[in-house]
SENULUM-82084 format. One record per residue: residue number from 1; residue in one letter; x, y, z of N, C-alpha, C in turn. Coordinates in Angstrom, 1 decimal, always signed. Layout:
REM residues N
<node NUM; A; <X; Y; Z>; <X; Y; Z>; <X; Y; Z>>
...
***
This chain:
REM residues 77
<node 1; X; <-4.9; -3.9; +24.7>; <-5.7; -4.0; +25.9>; <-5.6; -2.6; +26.6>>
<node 2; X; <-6.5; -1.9; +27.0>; <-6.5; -0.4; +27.5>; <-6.3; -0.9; +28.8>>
<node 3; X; <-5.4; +0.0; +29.4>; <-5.3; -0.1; +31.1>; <-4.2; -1.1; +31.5>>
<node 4; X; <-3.6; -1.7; +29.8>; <-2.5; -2.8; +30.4>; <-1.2; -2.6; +30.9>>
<node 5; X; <-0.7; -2.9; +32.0>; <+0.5; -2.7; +32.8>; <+1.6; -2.5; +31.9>>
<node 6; X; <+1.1; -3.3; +30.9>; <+2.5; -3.8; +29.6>; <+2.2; -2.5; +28.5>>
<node 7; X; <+1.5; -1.4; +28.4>; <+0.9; -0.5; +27.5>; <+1.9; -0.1; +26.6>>
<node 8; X; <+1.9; -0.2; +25.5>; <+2.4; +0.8; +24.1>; <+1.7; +1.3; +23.4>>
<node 9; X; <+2.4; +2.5; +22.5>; <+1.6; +3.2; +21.9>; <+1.7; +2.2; +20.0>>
<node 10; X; <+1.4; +1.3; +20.0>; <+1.7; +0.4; +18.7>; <+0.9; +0.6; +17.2>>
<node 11; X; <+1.1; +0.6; +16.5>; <+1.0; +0.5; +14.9>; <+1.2; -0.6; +14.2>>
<node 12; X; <+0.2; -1.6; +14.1>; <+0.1; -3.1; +13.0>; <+1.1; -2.8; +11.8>>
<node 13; X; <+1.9; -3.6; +11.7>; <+3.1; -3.7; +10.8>; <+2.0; -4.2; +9.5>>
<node 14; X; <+1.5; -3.4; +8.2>; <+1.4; -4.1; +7.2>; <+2.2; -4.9; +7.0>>
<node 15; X; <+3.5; -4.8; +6.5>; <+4.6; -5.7; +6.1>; <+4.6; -7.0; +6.8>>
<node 16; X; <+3.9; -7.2; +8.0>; <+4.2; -8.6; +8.7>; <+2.8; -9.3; +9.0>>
<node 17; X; <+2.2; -9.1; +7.9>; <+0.7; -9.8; +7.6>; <+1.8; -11.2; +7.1>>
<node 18; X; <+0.6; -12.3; +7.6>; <+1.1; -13.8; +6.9>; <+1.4; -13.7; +5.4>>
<node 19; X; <+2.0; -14.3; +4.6>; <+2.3; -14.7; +3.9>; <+1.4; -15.5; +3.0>>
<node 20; X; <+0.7; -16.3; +3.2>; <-0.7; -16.1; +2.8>; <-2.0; -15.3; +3.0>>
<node 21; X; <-1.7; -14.4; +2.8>; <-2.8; -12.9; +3.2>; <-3.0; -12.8; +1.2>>
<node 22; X; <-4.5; -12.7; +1.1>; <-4.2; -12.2; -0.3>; <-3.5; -10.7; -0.8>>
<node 23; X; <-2.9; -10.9; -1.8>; <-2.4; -9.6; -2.2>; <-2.9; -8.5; -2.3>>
<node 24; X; <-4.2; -8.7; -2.9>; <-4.9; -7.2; -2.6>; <-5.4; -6.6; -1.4>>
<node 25; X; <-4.8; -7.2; -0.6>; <-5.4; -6.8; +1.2>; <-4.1; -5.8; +1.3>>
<node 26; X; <-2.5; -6.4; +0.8>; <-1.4; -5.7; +1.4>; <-1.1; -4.6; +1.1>>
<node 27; X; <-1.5; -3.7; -0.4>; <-1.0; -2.5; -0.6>; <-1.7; -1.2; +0.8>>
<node 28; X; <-3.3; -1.8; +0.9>; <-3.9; -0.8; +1.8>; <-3.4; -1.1; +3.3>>
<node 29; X; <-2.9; -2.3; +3.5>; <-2.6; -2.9; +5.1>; <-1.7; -1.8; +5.0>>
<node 30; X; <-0.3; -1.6; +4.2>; <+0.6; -1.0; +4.3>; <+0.4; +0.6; +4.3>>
<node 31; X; <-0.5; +1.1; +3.7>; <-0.7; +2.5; +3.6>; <-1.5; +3.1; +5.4>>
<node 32; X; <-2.5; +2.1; +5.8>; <-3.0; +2.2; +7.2>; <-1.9; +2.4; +8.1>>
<node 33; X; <-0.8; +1.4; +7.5>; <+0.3; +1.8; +8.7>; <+1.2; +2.6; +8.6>>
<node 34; X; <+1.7; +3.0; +6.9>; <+2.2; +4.4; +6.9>; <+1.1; +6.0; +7.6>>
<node 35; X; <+0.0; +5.7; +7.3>; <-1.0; +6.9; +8.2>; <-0.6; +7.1; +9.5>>
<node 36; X; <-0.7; +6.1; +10.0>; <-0.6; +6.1; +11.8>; <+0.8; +6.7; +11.7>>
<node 37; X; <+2.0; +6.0; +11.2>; <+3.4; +6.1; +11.6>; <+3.4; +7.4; +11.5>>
<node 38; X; <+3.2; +8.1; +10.3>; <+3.1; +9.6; +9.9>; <+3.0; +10.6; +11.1>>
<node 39; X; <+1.2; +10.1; +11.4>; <+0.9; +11.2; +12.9>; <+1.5; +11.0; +13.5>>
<node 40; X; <+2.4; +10.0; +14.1>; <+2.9; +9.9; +15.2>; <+3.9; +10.7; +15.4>>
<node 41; X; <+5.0; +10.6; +14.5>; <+6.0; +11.5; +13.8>; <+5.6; +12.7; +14.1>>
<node 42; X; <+4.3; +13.0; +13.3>; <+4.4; +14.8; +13.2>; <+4.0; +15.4; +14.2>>
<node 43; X; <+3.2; +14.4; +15.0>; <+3.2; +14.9; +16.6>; <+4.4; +14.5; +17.7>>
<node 44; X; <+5.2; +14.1; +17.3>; <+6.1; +13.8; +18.3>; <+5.9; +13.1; +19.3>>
<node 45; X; <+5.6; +12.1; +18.9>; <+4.5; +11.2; +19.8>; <+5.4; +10.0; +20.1>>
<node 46; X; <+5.6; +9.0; +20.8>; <+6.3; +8.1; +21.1>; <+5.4; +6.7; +20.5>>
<node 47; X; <+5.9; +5.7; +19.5>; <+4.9; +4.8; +19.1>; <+6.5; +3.5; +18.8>>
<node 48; X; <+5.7; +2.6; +18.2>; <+6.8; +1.1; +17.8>; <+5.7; +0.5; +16.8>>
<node 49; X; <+6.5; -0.7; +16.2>; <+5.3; -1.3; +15.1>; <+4.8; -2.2; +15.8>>
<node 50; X; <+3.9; -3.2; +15.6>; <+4.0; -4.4; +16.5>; <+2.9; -5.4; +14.8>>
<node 51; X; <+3.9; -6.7; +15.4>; <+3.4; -7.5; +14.5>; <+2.2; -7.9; +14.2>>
<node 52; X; <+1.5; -8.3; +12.9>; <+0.0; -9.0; +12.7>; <+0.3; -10.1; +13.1>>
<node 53; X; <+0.2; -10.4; +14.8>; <+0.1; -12.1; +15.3>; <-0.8; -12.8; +15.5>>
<node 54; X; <-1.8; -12.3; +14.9>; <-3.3; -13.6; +14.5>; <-3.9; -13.5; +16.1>>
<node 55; X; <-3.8; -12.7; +17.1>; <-4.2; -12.4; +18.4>; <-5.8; -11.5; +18.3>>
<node 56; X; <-5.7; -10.7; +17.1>; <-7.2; -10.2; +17.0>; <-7.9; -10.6; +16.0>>
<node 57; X; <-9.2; -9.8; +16.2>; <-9.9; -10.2; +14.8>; <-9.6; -9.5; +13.6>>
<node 58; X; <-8.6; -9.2; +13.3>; <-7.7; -8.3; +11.9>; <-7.6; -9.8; +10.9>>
<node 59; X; <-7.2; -11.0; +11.8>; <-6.8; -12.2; +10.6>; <-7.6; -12.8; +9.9>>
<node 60; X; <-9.6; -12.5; +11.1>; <-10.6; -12.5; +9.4>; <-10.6; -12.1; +8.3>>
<node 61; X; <-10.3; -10.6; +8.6>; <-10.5; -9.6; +7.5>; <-9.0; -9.7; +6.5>>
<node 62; X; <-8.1; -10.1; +7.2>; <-6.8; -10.1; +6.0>; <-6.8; -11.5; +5.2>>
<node 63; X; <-7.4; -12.3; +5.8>; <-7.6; -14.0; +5.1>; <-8.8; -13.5; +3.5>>
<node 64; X; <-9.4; -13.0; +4.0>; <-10.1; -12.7; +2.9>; <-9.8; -11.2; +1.9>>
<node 65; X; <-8.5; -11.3; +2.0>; <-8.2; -9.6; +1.6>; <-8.8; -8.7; +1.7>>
<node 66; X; <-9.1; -8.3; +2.4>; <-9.8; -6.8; +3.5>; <-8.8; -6.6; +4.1>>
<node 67; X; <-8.4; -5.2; +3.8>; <-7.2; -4.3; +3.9>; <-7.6; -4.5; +6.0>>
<node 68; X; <-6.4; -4.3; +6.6>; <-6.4; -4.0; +8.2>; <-5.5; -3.2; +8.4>>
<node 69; X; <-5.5; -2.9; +9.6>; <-4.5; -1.7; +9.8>; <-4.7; -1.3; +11.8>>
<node 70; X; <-3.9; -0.6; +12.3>; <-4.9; -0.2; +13.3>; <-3.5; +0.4; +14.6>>
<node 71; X; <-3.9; +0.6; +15.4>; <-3.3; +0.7; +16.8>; <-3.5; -0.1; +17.5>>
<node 72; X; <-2.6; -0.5; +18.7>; <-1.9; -1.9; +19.5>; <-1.9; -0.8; +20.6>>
<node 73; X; <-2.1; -1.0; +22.1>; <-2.5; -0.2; +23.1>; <-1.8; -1.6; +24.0>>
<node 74; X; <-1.2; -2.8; +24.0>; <-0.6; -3.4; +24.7>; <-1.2; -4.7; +25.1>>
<node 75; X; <-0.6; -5.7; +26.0>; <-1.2; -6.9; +25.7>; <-0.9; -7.5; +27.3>>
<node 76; X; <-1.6; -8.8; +27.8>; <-1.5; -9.0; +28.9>; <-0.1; -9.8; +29.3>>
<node 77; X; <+0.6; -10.2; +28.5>; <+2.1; -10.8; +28.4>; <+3.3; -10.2; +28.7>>
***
């Protein structure tokens, strides 16, 4: 959520897609999130992972194995 009091700079954890996520969704989930982790790194950027908790619309696209991935900007909690 942009503008949230609670703001992080976040990166969707491939590795913590449900357990029923089809397999061919997870190699790419995981590479989206090695990308991000990367820049962040090489810019010296301050970031954290944050979990796939079925809060966006990422759980369409990973239920049907469609790779997701993305940035977390914070949450109203």
């Amino acid at each position: 959520m942009l503008g949230s009091s609670n703001y992080m700079f976040g990166i969707y954890d491939g590795r913590t897609a449900k357990n029923d996520t089809p397999p061919k969704a997870l190699p790419g989930s995981n590479q989206v999130t090695a990308l991000f982790r990367d820049w962040f790194i090489r810019n010296k950027l301050p970031w954290d992972y944050t979990d796939f908790s079925g809060r966006s619309d990422y759980a369409a696209f990973l239920a049907e194995g469609i790779v997701a991935g993305g940035l977390f900007s914070g949450a109203d909690d």
